[in-house]
C-alpha beads as a LAMMPS data file, in Angstrom:
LAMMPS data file: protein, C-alpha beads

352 atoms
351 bonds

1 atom types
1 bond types

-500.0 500.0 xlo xhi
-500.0 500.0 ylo yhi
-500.0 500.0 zlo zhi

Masses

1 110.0

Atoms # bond

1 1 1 306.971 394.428 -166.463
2 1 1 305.053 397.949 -166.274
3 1 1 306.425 400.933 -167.674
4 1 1 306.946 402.511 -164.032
5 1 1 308.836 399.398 -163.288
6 1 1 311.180 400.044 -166.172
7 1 1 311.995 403.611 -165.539
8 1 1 312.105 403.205 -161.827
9 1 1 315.269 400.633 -162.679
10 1 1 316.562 403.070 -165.453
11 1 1 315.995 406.449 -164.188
12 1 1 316.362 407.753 -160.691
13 1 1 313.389 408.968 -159.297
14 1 1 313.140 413.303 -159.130
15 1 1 313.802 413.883 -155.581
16 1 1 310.272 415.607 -153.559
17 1 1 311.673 418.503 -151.967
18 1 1 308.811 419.687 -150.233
19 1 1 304.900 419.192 -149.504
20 1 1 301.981 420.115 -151.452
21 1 1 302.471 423.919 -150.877
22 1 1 306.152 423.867 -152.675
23 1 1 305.471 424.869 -156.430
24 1 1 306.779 422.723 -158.234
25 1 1 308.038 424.898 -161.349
26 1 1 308.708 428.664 -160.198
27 1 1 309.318 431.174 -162.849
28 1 1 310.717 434.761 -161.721
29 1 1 311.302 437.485 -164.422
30 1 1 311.389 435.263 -167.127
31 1 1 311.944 437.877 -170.666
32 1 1 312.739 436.991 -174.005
33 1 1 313.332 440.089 -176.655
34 1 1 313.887 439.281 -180.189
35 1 1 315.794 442.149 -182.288
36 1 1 314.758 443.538 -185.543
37 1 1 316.377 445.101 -188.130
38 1 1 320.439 445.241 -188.521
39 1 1 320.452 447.736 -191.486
40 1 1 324.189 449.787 -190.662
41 1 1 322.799 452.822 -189.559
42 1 1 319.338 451.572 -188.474
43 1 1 318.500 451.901 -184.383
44 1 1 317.915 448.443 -182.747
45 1 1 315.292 447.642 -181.894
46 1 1 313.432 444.443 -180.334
47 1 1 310.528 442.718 -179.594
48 1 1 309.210 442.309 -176.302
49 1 1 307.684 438.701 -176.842
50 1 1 307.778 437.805 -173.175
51 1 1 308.420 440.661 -170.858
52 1 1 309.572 440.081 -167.059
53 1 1 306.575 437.333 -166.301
54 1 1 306.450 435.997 -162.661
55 1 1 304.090 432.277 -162.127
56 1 1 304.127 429.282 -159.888
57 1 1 302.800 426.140 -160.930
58 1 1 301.533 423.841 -158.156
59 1 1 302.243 420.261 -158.130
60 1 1 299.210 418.486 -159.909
61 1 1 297.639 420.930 -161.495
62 1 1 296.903 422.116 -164.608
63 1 1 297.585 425.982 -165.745
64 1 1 296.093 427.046 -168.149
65 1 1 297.303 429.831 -170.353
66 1 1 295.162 432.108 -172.480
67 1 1 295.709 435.636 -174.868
68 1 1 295.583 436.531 -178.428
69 1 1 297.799 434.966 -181.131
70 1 1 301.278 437.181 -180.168
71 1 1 300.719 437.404 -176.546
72 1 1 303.935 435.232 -176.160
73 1 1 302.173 432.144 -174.840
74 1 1 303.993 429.126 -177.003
75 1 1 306.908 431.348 -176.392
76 1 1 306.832 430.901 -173.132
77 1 1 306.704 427.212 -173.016
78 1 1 309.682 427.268 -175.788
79 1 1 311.723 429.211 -172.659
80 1 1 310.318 426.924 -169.639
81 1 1 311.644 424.510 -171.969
82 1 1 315.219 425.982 -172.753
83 1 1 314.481 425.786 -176.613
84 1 1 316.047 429.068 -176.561
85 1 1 317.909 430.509 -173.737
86 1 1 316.118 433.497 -171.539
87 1 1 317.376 436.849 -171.601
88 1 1 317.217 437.335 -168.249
89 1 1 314.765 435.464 -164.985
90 1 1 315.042 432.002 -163.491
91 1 1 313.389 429.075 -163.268
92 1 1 313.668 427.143 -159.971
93 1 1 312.018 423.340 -160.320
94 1 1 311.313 421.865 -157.904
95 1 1 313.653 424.171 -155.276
96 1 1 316.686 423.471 -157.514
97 1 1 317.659 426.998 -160.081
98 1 1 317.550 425.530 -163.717
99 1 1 321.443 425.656 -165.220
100 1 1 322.629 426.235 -161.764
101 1 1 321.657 423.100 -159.143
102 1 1 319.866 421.234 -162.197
103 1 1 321.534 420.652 -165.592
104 1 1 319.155 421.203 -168.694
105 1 1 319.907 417.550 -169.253
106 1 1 318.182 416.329 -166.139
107 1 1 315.442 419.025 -166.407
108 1 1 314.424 417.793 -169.847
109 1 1 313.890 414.521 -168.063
110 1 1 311.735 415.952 -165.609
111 1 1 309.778 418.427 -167.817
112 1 1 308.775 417.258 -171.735
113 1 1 306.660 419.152 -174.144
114 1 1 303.594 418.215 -176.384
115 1 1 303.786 420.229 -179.837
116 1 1 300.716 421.620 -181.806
117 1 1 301.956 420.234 -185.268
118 1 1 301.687 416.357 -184.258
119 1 1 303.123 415.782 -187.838
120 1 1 306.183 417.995 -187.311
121 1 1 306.867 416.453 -184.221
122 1 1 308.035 413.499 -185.283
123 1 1 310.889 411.834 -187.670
124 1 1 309.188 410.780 -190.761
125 1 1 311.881 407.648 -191.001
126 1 1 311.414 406.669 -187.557
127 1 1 308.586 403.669 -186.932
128 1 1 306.302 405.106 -184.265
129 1 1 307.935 402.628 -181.558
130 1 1 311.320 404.194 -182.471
131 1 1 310.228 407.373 -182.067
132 1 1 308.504 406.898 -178.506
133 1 1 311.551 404.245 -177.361
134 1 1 314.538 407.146 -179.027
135 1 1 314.342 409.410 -175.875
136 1 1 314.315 406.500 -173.078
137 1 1 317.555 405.333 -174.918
138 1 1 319.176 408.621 -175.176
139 1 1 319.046 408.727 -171.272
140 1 1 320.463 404.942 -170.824
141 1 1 317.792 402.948 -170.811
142 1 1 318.767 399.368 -172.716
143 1 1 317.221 399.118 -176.374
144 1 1 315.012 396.195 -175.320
145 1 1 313.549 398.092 -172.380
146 1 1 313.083 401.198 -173.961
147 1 1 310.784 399.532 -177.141
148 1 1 309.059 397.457 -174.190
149 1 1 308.144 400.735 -172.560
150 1 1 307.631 402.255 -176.227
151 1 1 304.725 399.705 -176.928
152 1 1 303.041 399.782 -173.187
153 1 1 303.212 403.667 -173.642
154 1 1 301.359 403.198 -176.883
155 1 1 298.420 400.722 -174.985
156 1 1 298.127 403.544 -172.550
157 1 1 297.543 406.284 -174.791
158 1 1 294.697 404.112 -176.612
159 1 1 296.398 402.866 -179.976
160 1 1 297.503 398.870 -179.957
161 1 1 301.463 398.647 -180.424
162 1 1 300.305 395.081 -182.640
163 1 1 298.815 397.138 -185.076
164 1 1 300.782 400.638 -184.711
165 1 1 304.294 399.770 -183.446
166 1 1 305.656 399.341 -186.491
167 1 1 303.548 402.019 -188.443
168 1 1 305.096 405.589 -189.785
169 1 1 303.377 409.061 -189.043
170 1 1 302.291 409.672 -192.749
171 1 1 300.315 406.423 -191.942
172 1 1 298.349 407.741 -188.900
173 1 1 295.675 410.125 -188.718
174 1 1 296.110 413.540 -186.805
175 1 1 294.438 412.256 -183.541
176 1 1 296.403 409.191 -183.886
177 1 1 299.752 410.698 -184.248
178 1 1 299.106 413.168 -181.493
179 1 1 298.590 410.482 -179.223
180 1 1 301.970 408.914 -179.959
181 1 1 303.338 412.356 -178.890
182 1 1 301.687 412.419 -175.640
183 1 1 303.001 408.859 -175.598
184 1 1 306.317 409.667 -176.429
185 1 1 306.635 412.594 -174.093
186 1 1 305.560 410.455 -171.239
187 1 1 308.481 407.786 -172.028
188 1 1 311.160 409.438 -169.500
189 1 1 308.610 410.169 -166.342
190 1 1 307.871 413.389 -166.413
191 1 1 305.994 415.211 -163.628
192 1 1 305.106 417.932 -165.718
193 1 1 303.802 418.571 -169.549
194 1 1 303.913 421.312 -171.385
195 1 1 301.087 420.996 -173.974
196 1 1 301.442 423.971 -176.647
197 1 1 297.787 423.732 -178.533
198 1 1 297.501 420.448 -178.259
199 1 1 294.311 419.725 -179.476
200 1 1 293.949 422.568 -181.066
201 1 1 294.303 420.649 -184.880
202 1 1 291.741 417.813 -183.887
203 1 1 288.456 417.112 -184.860
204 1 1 286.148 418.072 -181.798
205 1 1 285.227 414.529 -181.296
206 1 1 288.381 413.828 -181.195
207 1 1 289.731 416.536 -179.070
208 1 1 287.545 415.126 -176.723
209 1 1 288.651 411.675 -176.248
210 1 1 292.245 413.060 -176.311
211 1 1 291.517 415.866 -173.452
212 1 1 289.731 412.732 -171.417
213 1 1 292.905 410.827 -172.329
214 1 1 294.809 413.594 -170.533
215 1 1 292.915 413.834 -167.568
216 1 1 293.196 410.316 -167.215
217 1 1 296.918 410.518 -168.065
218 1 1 297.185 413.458 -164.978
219 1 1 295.661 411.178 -162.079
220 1 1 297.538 407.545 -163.274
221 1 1 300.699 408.923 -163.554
222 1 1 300.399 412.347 -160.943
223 1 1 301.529 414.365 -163.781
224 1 1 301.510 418.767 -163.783
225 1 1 300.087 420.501 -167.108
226 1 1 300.769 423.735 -168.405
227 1 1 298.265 423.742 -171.176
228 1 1 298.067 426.790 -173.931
229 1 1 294.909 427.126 -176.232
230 1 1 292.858 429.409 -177.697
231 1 1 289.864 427.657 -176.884
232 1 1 288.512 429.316 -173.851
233 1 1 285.837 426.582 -173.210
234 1 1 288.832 423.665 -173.313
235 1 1 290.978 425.808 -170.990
236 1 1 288.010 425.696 -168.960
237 1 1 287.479 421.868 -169.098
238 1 1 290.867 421.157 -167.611
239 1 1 292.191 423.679 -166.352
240 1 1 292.525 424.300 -162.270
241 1 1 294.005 427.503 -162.846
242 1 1 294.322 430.494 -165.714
243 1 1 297.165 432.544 -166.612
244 1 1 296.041 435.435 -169.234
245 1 1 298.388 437.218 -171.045
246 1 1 298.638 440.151 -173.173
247 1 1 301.426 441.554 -174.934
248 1 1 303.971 439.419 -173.489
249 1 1 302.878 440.232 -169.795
250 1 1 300.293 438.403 -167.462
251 1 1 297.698 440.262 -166.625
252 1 1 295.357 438.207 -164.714
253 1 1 295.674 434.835 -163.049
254 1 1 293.713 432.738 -160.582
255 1 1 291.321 429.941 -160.157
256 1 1 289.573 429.210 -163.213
257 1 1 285.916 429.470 -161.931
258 1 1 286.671 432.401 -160.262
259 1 1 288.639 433.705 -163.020
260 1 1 284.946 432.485 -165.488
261 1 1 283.042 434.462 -162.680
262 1 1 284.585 437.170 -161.545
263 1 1 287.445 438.582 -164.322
264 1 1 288.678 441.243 -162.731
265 1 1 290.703 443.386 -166.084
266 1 1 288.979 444.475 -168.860
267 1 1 290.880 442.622 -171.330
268 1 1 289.499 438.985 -169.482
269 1 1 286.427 440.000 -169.676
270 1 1 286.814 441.021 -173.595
271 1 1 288.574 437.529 -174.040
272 1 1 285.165 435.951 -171.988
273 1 1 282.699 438.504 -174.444
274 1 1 284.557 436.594 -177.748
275 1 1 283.853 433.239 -176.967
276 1 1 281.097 431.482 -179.291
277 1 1 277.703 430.884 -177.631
278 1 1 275.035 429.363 -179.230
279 1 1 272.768 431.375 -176.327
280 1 1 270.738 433.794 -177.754
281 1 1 271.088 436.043 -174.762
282 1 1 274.860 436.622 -175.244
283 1 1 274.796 437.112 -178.148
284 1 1 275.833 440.535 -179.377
285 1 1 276.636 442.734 -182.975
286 1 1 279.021 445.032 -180.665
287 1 1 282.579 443.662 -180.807
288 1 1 283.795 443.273 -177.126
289 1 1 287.423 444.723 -178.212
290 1 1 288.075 447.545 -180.503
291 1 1 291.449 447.585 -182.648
292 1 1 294.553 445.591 -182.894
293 1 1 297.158 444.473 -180.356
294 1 1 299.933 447.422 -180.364
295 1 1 303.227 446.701 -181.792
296 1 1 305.260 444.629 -179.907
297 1 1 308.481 446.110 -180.342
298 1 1 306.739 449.654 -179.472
299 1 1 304.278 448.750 -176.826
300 1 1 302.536 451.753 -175.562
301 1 1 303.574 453.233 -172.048
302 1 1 301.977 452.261 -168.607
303 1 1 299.355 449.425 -169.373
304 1 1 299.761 448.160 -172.331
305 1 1 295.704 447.378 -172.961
306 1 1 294.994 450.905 -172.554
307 1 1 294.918 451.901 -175.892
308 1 1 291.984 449.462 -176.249
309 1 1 290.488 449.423 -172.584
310 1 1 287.167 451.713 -172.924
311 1 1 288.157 452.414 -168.672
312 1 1 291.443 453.929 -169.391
313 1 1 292.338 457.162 -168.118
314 1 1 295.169 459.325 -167.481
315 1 1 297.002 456.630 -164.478
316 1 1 296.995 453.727 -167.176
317 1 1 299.252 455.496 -169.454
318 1 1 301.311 457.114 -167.254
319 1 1 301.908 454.359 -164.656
320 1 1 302.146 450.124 -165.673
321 1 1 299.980 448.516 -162.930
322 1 1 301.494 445.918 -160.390
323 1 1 299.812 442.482 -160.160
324 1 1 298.139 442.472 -157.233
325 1 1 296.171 440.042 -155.103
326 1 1 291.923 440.716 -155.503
327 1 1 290.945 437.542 -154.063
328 1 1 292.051 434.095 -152.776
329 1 1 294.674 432.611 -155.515
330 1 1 293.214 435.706 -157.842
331 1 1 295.402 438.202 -158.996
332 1 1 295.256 441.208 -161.469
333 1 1 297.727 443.821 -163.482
334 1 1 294.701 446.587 -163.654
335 1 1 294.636 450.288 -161.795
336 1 1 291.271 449.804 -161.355
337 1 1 292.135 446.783 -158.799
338 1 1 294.537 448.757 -157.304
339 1 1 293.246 451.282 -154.182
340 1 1 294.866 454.449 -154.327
341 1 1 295.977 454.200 -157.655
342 1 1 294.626 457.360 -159.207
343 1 1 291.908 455.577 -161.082
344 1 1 288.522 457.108 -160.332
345 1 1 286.901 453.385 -160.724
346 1 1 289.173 451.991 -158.636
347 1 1 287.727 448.888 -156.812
348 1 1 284.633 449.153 -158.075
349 1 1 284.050 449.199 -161.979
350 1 1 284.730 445.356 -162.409
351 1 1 283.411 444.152 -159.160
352 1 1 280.155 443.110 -160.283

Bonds

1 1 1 2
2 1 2 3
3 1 3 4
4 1 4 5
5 1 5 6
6 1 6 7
7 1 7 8
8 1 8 9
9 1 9 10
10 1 10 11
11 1 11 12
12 1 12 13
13 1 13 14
14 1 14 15
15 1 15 16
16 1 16 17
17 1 17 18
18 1 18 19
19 1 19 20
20 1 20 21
21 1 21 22
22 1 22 23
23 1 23 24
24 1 24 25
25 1 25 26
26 1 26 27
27 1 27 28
28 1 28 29
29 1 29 30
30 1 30 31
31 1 31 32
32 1 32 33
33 1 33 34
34 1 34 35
35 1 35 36
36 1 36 37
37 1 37 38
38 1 38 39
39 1 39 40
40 1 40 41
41 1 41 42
42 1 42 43
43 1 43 44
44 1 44 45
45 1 45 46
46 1 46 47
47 1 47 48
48 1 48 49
49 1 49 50
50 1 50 51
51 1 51 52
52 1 52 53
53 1 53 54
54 1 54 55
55 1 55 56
56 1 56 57
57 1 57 58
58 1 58 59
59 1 59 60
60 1 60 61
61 1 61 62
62 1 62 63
63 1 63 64
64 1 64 65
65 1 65 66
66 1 66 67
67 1 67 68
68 1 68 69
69 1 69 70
70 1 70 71
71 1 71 72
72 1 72 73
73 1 73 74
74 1 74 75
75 1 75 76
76 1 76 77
77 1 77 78
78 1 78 79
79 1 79 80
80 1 80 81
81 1 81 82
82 1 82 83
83 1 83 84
84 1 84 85
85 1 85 86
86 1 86 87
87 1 87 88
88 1 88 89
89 1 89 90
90 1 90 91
91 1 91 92
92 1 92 93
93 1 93 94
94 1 94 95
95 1 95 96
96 1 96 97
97 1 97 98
98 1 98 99
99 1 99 100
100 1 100 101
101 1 101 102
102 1 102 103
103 1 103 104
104 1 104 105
105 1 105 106
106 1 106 107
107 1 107 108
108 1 108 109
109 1 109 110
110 1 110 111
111 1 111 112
112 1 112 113
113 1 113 114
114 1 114 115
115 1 115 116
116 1 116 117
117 1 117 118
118 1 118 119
119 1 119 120
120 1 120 121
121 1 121 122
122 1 122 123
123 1 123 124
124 1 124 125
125 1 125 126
126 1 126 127
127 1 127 128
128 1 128 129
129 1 129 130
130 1 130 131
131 1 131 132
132 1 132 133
133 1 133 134
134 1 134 135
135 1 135 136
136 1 136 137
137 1 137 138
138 1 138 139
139 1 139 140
140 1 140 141
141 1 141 142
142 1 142 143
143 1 143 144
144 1 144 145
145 1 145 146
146 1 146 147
147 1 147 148
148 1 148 149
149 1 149 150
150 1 150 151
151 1 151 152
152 1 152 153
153 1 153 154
154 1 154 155
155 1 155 156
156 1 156 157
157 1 157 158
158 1 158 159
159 1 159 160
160 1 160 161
161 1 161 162
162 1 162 163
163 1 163 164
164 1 164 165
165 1 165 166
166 1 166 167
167 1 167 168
168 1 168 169
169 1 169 170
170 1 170 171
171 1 171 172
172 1 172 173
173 1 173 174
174 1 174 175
175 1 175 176
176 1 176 177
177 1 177 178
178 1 178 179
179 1 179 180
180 1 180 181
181 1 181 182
182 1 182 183
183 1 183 184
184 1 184 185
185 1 185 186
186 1 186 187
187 1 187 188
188 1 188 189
189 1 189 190
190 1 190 191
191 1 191 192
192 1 192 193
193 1 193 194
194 1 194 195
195 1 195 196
196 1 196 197
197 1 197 198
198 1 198 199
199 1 199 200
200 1 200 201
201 1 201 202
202 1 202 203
203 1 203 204
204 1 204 205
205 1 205 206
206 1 206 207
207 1 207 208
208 1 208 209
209 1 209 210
210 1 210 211
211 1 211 212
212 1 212 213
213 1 213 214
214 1 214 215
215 1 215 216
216 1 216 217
217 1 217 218
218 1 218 219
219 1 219 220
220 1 220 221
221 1 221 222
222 1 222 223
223 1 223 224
224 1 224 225
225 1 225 226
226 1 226 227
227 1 227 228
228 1 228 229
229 1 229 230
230 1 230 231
231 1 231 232
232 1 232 233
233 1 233 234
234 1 234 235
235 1 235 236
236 1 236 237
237 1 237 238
238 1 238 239
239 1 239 240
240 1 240 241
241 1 241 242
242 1 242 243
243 1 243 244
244 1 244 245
245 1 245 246
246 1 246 247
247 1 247 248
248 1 248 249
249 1 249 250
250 1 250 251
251 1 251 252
252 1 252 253
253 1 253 254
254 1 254 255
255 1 255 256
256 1 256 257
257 1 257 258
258 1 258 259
259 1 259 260
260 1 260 261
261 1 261 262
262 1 262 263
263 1 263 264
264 1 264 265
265 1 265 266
266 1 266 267
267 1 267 268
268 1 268 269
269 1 269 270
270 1 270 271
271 1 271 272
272 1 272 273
273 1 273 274
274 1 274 275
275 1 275 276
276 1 276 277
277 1 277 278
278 1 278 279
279 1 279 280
280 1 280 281
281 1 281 282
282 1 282 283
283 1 283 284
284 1 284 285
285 1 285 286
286 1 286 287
287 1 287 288
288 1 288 289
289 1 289 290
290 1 290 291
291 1 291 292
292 1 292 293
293 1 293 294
294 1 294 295
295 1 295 296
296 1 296 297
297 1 297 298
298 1 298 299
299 1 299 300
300 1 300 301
301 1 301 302
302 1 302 303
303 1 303 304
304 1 304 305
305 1 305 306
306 1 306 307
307 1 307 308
308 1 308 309
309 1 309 310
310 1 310 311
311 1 311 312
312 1 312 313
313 1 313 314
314 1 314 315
315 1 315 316
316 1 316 317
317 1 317 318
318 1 318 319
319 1 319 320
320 1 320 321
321 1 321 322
322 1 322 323
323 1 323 324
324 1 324 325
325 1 325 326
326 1 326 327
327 1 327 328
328 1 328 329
329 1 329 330
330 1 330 331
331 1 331 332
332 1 332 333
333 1 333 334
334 1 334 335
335 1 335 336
336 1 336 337
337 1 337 338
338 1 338 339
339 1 339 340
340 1 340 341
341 1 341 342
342 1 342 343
343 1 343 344
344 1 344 345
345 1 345 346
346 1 346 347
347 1 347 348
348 1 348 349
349 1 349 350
350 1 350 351
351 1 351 352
């Protein structure tokens, strides 16, 4: 009996509410402020760790998301996942409001999540079929037909449930145990994955078999990623679409080779300049972005890269720029993208 056989008996099927165009996760407003302080006398104050974002994420495709360490991106996934609760925004999956038309219970079923630390991720007392077979069971599924599933999960991901079912994390290797979390957060049919620096701990050689694994994963089982790393060049590999964020905001998004070729805000482009190249024509002594990211619980007024945009002027303090559409799918939080909008390089300084 396959694995989809098993869950198809166990767990009903999420209900397709629409065709291709329907996103399948929607996210409007979504903030989350953490407070600091609580001396008697002291002023609150907070920090803006995700600030008001607005994204859709297409059925079948993979998002990536991209910013400096801070920018609020494993945040983010902690509040798709309801880790801890939103301030304020909603989430609609699907066409059903998350809390409202779908409990968190169900959602969980539908959306899993794929941790950086693969050693944190799971019980040190649990065998490594117990750990992949505990969240089937939690949701119903008989014990025999949740370790069945457990061990054809394990085949799939590339490890041999002879040799590893009965195994502990301290007695797998990093790529190893990373795979049993992939594993594990495929084990109640999700349709999509949240992976949170996935690969970002592995060996390269490893990272590669495991983002391979991945794509493979995607097209066998028609699964959506939202996938967060630092590295650029992975995001590029396989990603169909890039969400950049600075400061808890987005301020860029769009297809990713159109995002590689044409970056249409400054800070993109300074994210693009950083990458490692080993071609001598790219390479440069000049740092492509001066200073630190602003505080986050006093983020400077209007755009909040302005303080370390070398286009700012007068507009990008006063005003904080819409995202608005510069191409097909492409979108950008930058005056100069914005016509009319007081900047004198509007439309044209990024262009090229």
């Amino acid at each position: 009996m396959s694995e989809t056989t098993i869950l198809a008996s166990a767990l009903p099927p999420a209900e397709d509410l629409g065709g291709a165009r329907q996103p399948l996760l929607s996210v409007k407003g979504l903030t989350k402020h953490f407070p600091v302080g609580g001396a008697l006398f002291e002023k609150k104050r907070v920090v803006r760790a995700v600030d008001g974002i607005s994204f859709d994420i297409a059925k079948g495709e993979t998002v990536g998301v991209v910013g400096e360490s801070g920018c609020g991106k494993s945040t983010t996934a902690r509040l798709l996942m309801h880790l801890m609760p939103p301030d304020s925004g909603e989430m609609i999956y699907d066409g059903q409001k998350v809390g409202r038309d779908l409990p968190l219970r169900e959602l969980r079923r539908r959306m899993q999540m794929v941790f950086q630390d693969s050693y944190a991720s799971l019980n040190p007392r649990l065998t490594i079929e117990d750990s992949v077979a505990f969240g089937p069971k939690v949701h119903g599924v008989r014990d025999a037909d949740a370790r069945r599933l457990s061990r054809e999960l394990l085949a799939k991901v590339g490890l041999n449930p002879q040799t590893f079912a009965n195994r502990y994390p301290h007695e797998l290797s990093g790529g190893q145990r990373q795979r049993v979390n992939i594993a594990r957060a495929l084990a109640l049919s999700p349709r999509l994955v949240l992976l949170d620096e996935a690969v970002s701990a592995l060996d390269k050689s490893v990272e590669a078999q495991v983002l391979n694994l991945l794509n493979d994963l995607k097209a066998e089982f028609g699964l959506t990623y939202l996938f967060i790393s630092h590295d650029l060049n992975v995001v590029r590999y396989i990603s169909d679409r890039v969400l950049v964020m600075y400061l808890g905001e987005v301020v860029e998004i769009g297809p990713v080779e159109e995002l590689w070729n044409n970056p249409r805000h400054p800070y993109t482009r300074a994210l693009f300049a950083a990458m490692p190249t080993l071609d001598p024509d790219r390479r440069t002594m000049e740092a492509p972005i001066a200073g630190d990211p602003p505080n986050p619980i006093d983020p400077p007024p209007g755009c909040r890269f302005h303080t370390r945009c070398p286009f700012a002027e007068d507009v990008c303090s006063a005003r904080s720029p819409a995202l608005v559409t510069v191409g097909a799918g492409h979108g950008a939080a930058c005056h100069m993208a914005i016509p009319g909008s007081g900047h004198s390089r509007a439309q044209g300084a990024l262009a090229a």
